[in-house]
Every structure is written in C-alpha cells, then in structure tokens.
PAKOL-716354 format. One record per residue (C-alpha): residue in one letter; x, y, z. Coordinates in steps of 0.05 Angstrom, whole numbers, plus 5000, padded with zeros to 4 digits. Last residue first. Example, Ala and Ser with C-alpha at 12.3 -4.5 7.8 and 13.67 -1.06 7.14 Angstrom:
S527349795143/A524649105156/
***
This chain:
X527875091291/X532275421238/X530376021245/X534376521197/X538077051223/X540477661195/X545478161222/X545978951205/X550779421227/X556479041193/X552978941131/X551278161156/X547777541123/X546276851135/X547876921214/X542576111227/X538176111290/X536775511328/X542175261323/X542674471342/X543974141399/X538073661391/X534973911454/X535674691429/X536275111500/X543075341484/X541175621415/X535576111446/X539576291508/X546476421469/X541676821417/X538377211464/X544977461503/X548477571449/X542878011416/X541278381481/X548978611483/X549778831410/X542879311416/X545179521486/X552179681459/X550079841388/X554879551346/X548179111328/X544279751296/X539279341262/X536278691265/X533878211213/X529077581237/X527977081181/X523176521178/X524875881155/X521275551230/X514976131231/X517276821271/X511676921318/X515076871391/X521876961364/X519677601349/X516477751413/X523277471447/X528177931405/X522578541410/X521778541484/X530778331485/X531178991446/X526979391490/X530079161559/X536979281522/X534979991501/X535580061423/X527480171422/X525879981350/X530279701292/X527678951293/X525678641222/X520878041235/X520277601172/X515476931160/X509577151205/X505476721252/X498777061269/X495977081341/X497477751361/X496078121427/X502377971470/X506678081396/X503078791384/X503378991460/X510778851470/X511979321403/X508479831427/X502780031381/X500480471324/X500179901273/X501180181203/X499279701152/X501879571075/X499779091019/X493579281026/X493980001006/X495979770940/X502579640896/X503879940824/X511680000857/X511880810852/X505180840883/X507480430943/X513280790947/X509881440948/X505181181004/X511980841048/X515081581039/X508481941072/X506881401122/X513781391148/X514182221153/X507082161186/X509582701232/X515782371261/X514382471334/X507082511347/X504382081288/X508981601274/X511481531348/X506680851364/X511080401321/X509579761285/X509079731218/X505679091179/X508478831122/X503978501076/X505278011007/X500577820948/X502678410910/X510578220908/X514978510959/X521878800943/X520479510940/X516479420994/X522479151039/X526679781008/X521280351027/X519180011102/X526980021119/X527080781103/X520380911126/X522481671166/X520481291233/X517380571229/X520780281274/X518579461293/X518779171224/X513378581207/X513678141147/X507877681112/X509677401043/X516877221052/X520277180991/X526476791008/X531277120954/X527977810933/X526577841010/X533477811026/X535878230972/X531378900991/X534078741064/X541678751046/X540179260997/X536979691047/X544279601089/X547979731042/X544780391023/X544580661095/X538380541148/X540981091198/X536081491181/X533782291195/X531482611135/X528883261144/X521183351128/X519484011094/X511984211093/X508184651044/X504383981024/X509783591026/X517083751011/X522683241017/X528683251037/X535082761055/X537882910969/X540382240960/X536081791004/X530582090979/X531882160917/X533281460915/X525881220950/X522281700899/X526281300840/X524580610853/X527979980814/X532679750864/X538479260842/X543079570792/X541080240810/X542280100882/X549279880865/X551180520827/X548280890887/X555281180909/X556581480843/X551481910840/X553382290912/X556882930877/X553082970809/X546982900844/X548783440908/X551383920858/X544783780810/X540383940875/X544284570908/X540285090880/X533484710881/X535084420955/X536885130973/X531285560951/X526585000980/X529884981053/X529585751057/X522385701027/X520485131082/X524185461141/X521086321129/X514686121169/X517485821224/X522286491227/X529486311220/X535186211272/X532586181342/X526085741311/X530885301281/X532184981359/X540584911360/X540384261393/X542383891341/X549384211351/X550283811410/X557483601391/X556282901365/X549283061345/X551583591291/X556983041275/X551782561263/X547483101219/X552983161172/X559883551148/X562383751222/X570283711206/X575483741256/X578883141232/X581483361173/X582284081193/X590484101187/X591884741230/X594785371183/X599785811232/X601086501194/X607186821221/X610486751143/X604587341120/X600286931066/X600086661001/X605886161015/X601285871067/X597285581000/X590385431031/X586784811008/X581084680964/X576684020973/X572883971030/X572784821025/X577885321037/X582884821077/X587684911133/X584585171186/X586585871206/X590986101264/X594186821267/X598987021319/X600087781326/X606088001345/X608088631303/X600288751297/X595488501244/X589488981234/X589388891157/X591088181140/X587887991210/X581388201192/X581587921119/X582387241143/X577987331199/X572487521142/X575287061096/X572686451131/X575386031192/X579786331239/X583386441298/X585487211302/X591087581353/X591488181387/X585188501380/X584289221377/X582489271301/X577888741314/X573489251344/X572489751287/X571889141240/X565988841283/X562389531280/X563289591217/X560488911207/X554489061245/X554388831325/X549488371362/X551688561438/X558288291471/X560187901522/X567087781526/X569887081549/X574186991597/X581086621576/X583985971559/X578985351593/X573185811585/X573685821514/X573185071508/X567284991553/X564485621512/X564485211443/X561184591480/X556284961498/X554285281441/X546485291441/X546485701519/X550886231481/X544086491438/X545786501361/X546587111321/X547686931249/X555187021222/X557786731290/X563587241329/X567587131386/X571387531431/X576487201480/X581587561532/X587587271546/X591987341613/X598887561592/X604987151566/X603187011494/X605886501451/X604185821494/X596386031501/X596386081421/X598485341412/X593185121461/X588185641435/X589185341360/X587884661391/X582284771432/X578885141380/X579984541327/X576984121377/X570584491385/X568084261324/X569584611262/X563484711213/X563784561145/X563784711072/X562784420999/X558783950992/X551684231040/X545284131020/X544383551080/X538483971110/X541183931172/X548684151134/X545084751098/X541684921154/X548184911203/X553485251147/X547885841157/X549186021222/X555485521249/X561986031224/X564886121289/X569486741281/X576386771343/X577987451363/X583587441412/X585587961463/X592088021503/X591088241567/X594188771628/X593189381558/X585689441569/X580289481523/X572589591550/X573290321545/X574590171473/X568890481434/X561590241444/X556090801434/X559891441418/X567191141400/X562090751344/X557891401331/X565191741309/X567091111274/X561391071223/X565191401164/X571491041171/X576891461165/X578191391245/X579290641220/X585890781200/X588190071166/X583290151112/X586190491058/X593090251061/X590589481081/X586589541006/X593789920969/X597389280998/X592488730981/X591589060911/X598688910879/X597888090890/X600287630938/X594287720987/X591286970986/X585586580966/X581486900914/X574286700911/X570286670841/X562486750839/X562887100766/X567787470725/X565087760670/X568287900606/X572988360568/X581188410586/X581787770620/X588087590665/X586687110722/X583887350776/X589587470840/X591787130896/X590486330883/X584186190847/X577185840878/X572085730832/X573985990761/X567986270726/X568186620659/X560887070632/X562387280559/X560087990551/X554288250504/X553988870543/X546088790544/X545988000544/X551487960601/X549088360644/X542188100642/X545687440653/X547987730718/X542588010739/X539087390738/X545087110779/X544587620823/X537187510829/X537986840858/X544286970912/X538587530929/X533587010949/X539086640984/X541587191029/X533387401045/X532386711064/X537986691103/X537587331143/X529387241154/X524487761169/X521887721097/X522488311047/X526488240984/X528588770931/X536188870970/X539389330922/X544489160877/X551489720894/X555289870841/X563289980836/X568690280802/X574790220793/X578790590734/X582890990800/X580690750859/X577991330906/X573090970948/X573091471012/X572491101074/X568290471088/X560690531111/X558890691043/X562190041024/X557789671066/X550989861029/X545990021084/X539189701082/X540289251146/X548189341151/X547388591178/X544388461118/X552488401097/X552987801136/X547687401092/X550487661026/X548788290995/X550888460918/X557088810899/X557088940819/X564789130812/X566089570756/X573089530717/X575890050671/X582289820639/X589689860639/X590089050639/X596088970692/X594789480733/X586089390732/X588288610752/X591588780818/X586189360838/X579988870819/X584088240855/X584188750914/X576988870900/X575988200903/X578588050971/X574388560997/X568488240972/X570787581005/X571887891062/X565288271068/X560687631049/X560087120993/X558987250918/X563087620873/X560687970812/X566888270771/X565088670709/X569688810649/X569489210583/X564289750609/
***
C-alpha cells in the first residue's frame, strides 16, 4: 500500500476524508486505504462499522479498513479516548511495517495536499471544493440505498413529517466538549451558548414563511431538563420534536427530510452538503476551532457563517453562566469510568495545555518557586489516590502574586484566611512564609464540600517548601465563631469567605477585631456587589470613627479583584 489516510473525529469528518481520498486518488493514480477507526459518535453503531451501514463502497483504487473496537467499559468517552490511543499505536505500527513517513497537517482547506507515499494522520478538511464532494453526495443522496433504511421506514420512518412546516435540524455539540472544558483540557474547541441559536433562528425565522419545526441532536445523550436554556430558545421559534436516542444512520435517514441545518461540527456540515434542498438555509459558526476559520468560498454561496466570537463557552465560568454546571457527570459517564476518562485526557492533552498557557506564568516563575502549586494552576487537575479533584478558583495568578509579594515584603508571622476551598490562596501565602510563621484556615466546608481538596494542595505545598505540619492549621469553624472564641492578635487576615454582605461585614469586623496596628487585611472578590458594598461600608465606618482624623486603614495594593489594607491604627 503506497498511501494510508487515518482520520480522527466522527462520521463527517470521515466522510470528509474520503472525499479528500476520491480527490487525491485522481490526481496521484494510486491505491489509497483509509484506516477508519471509531470515534465517540460512531459507538453509537455499538459494534457496527458505519460504512457497512452506507451503500455499496465501489471506489475505484479506494479502499478501506475498519479497527475494531478492543475496549469494554460502559462509557462512550472513555471508550472514544481509549481507541483515539490505540490508533495512534496502530498507526506507528503502520508505519514501521510499510516503512511509510507519517505527515500531519491540522486543518487544510478542501482537499489533502498532494503526497504520493505516506500517511496521512489526524488531518480535517474544511470545505467541498474538491472532485470527491460531488461523487460522495452522488452516492449517498438516495438513502433507499442505504442498507438499514428498510428497518428505519419499519420502526421510525416519516409519518411524523408533514408538508404545513418547515423543519430545522440544529446539532448541539455539549457531550464531550463539556468534560474536556470542566476538566479545563480543552484549547481547541467550544460550546455555543444559547445566543448563537437565537441568532441563527432569528435570521432563519425571516426566510421561511411556514410554522417551523425543530430537531436537535447532542453527540452524547443528555436529558432536556440539563439544557434549559437551549429549549427556552427553541421554544421561542418553533416546537420542538421529541425524539428517541437514534444511531447515525438513523440521524442521516432523518435529516434528509429537514429543511434547513444550523450547525456546529462536520456532521451538520456534511448533512446539509448532501440533503440540501433548492431552499435550504444553512447556518454555521464561523470558526473550526479558537483558531481556524471557515473559508465561505469553500462552500455552496447560500451558506450563512455567524461570527462566534462572542458565543464561545471555553471555561468553567461560562459553563456557570448558562447553567451548564448543572449537567450532573453521573448522566454522562459512569462514576467509575470519570477518573480514567479524566486521566486519558489530562495525559493526552498535558504538553498542548503547557505549551499553550506557558507563557502566562512567566511572572510566577520569576517570583514563586513551587512547582506542584503551578501545575496546578496550569493544568486545574489533580489525581489523588484514584480520585480526580477539579479545580474550581477564582484566586488568578495576579492575584497570588499580589499575596505571595505582600508577605515577602511585611513578613507577617501569624496569618489567618477565611476560605479555604481548593487552597489556592493557602498555596501562595505558604509559599511565602518562612518556618517560624502560621496561617491558620478557617472554613467548616473542607471536609463535606470540597473533599479535603485544600488540605491535599496546602500538604504538597508544604512538602514542596521543606516546611512542617506546624506551620499550617485547619480550623473547621465559622468564621464569626473563630474571631468570638479567639484571643490571639494576628498580623494578616485574608477574607475570601461567605460573599454575602452579612458574611463579609462578620469577617470585616472579626478581622478588624484581631488584626494587630501594621497588620494587613486582604480581601477578595471586591467587584463583588455584596463583597464591594460591605467593604465601603466598613471602611467609611472604621476611618470615620478615628479621633485624630486619621485612616485607619491604608489601599497599599490592588489587582482589581483584590484590595489590601494595612491598619494604621
């Protein structure tokens, strides 16, 4: 065999490549096998290779073989990532037996580019300007050819269609996009919010005349209830049709009948390539990946492309933005499946994520010496004993170098925080602390809601920094208990607890309760309404009440989010 194509990525994007296969076979006159492996749609067909679900493959010179699924775990994703592994072993296994150069371009417009030995590995085309996109929409356009069709007319057919509407088919792509996002091992892709969908629908609603009809697809099967926000949206165009959990044949069979597509990925892509009608309106976001856009030149002129900038979901904020955080894991992957999914990710996606964030902790390496508390921060996961904690902090890199620096410069010896959580704050302070210094942590969730995370990461640290057990306490209380019961002074009090105003102004007046005169208080979040309102409000009491007219606390330092104080008085 002189030249093997291995694409990655799901039916569209395989389909894509054999029409790059057909477009390069004409211009290179030679044999070309296709090694198709599954993806996490295509376990959809369970053990059932897709393309012997698809008419007749009579190319000419083209050939194709199918990798078996080896794994065996009740999970979509894990199962997809496991075999994303053992293509790649079977790729260099290829490689070594045929002794065949493996090239890999990324992303290329329309058509591979021209090698005549080789393998081509993991590269996407983006468009249909090439000699294969034609022949492709030739063979599957009649979808009585497909071999599955006669049980789909049996059990589903298109009793449900009727000529009164026009039908959309519109593909979230949330599944698998949402792990990788949670577990912040996602650079390259996104989810749109439900803006984008109430844009494309707006412009769509203006084209057609009749009442409109919406199906919609996810690549994992989520329950309705979790995308709210998505059916608000829908609702506001159209009714919605239920459907059941349908195999990509199945899907195929019934986007034929739609009307019009709204995008993202290749599968709606491909979809509306070869099902599009004489007035079919087709709306896809503009842009691949964060960084590779679509050419409109390399597809049918009634195309509509919708700038995506700002209807990207690319982190854990925007999952909580649009209540995508509440998608529980268990509806997606097994329990028992979410710490080797997570692992088989982080260790695929680790030197991406490195080589894509490094530069932003050029001023941490100048400053902070501790490498547990950077990975951390750069790759959001760690693994302990056969458990995954997520990161969840809004403690940023300026912001623990605001705190790191302050202590470097005043050296407090005894500090308290109030939040302990995933030990973010507690990581740079004791970074900075010397071993004759304590900070105590105050926060009775440790335990129940953040599952030691805080003790874990301030441990490491601690080991890291040649520091002992003593120079760090958990304190499993409420703050207002802690500073009614203690009778120490303490010369830094670091607030980043409740962000309630009652439970800011508690920890404001506790603090200013044992903060020694010199002593710095440091408070988080303070574009926090509550947070920012309980500040003003303490300070204009605290410096108002001075009898020499004098502040009483000193702003020496802000990040923005972050304010520090020092007490003058």
């Amino acid at each position: 065999m002189d030249l093997i194509i291995c694409p990655y990525g799901s039916f569209g994007n395989k389909l894509m490549a054999l029409m790059g296969a057909i477009s390069l076979e004409k211009k290179i006159k030679k044999k070309i096998n296709i090694e198709y492996s599954l993806a996490l749609e295509d376990l959809l067909f369970d053990t059932t290779p897709f393309m012997d679900e698809l008419p007749p493959f009579k190319f000419k010179n083209i050939s194709y073989t199918y990798i078996k699924n080896t794994e065996n775990t009740d999970s979509y994703i894990l199962n997809s990532l496991l075999i994303q592994t053992n293509i790649q072993k079977r790729i260099e296994e290829l490689s070594n037996k045929y002794k065949l150069r493996v090239f890999k371009y990324g992303i290329v417009q329309n058509e591979y580019p021209i090698i005549k030995e080789g393998i081509i590995n993991n590269t996407w085309i983006n468009g249909f300007k090439n000699e294969g996109a034609p022949i492709v929409k030739k063979w599957l356009s009649d979808i009585t050819k497909y071999k599955g069709y006669s049980n789909f007319e049996k059990n589903i057919g298109f009793s449900w269609y009727d000529s009164n509407y026009e039908y959309v088919a519109i593909y979230l792509n949330i599944g698998n996009l949402f792990i990788n996002i949670q577990n912040n091992t996602n650079t390259d892709h996104y989810i749109l919010s439900p803006d984008f969908y109430d844009k494309a629908l707006s412009i769509l609603k203006k084209k057609i005349s009749k009442p409109l009809q919406i199906l919609f697809f996810n690549n994992i099967d989520i329950d309705y209830r979790f995308l709210f926000l998505y059916i608000k949206v829908f609702k506001k165009y159209g009714h919605i049709i239920d459907h059941k959990k349908l195999s990509q044949v199945n899907q195929l069979f019934i986007l034929s009948k739609m009307d019009h597509y709204i995008g993202p990925t290749n599968f709606i892509i491909v979809s509306a390539y070869l099902y599009e009608k004489k007035n079919s309106v087709v709306i896809i976001n503009s842009n691949n990946t964060i960084k590779i856009k679509y050419n409109p030149q390399n597809y049918p002129n009634n195309w509509i492309f919708i700038e995506d900038n700002s209807f990207r979901i690319l982190d854990n904020r925007g999952l909580n933005k649009y209540e995508l955080d509440l998608l529980p894991n268990i509806q997606i992957i097994p329990i028992k499946d979410q710490y080797q999914i997570s692992k088989v990710i982080f260790d695929a996606k680790k030197n991406v994520i490195k080589n894509f964030y490094e530069k932003y902790y050029q001023e941490y390496d100048k400053v902070v010496k501790n490498q547990y508390l950077k990975d951390l921060l750069l790759y959001r996961i760690i693994f302990n004993n056969n458990q995954l904690y997520i990161l969840n902090s809004n403690i940023n890199i300026n912001e623990g170098i605001m705190l790191y620096n302050l202590i470097k410069i005043h050296k407090p010896k005894k500090l308290i925080e109030i939040g302990f959580a995933c030990g973010v704050s507690t990581a740079f302070m004791l970074c900075a602390m010397t071993k004759k210094d304590k900070l105590y942590s105050i926060d009775p969730f440790q335990k129940i809601q953040w599952d030691k995370f805080g003790l874990i990461v301030a441990n490491e640290v601690i080991k890291e920094q040649k520091l002992t057990s003593k120079n760090h306490e958990w304190i499993g209380d409420y703050s207002g208990t802690f500073f009614e019961n203690t009778k120490e002074t303490y010369d830094l009090v670091f607030i980043d607890g409740d962000h309630s105003y009652k439970g800011t102004m508690i920890d404001l007046l506790g603090a200013n309760k044992v903060l020694k005169k010199g002593g710095l208080l440091i408070i988080d979040d303070v574009l926090h309404n509550d947070v920012k309102n309980a500040l003003f409000d303490f300070l204009k009491k605290q410096n108002n009440n001075n009898n020499n007219n004098n502040i009483k606390y000193k702003l020496i330092e802000d990040v923005n989010t972050m304010n520090a104080y020092i007490k003058l008085s």
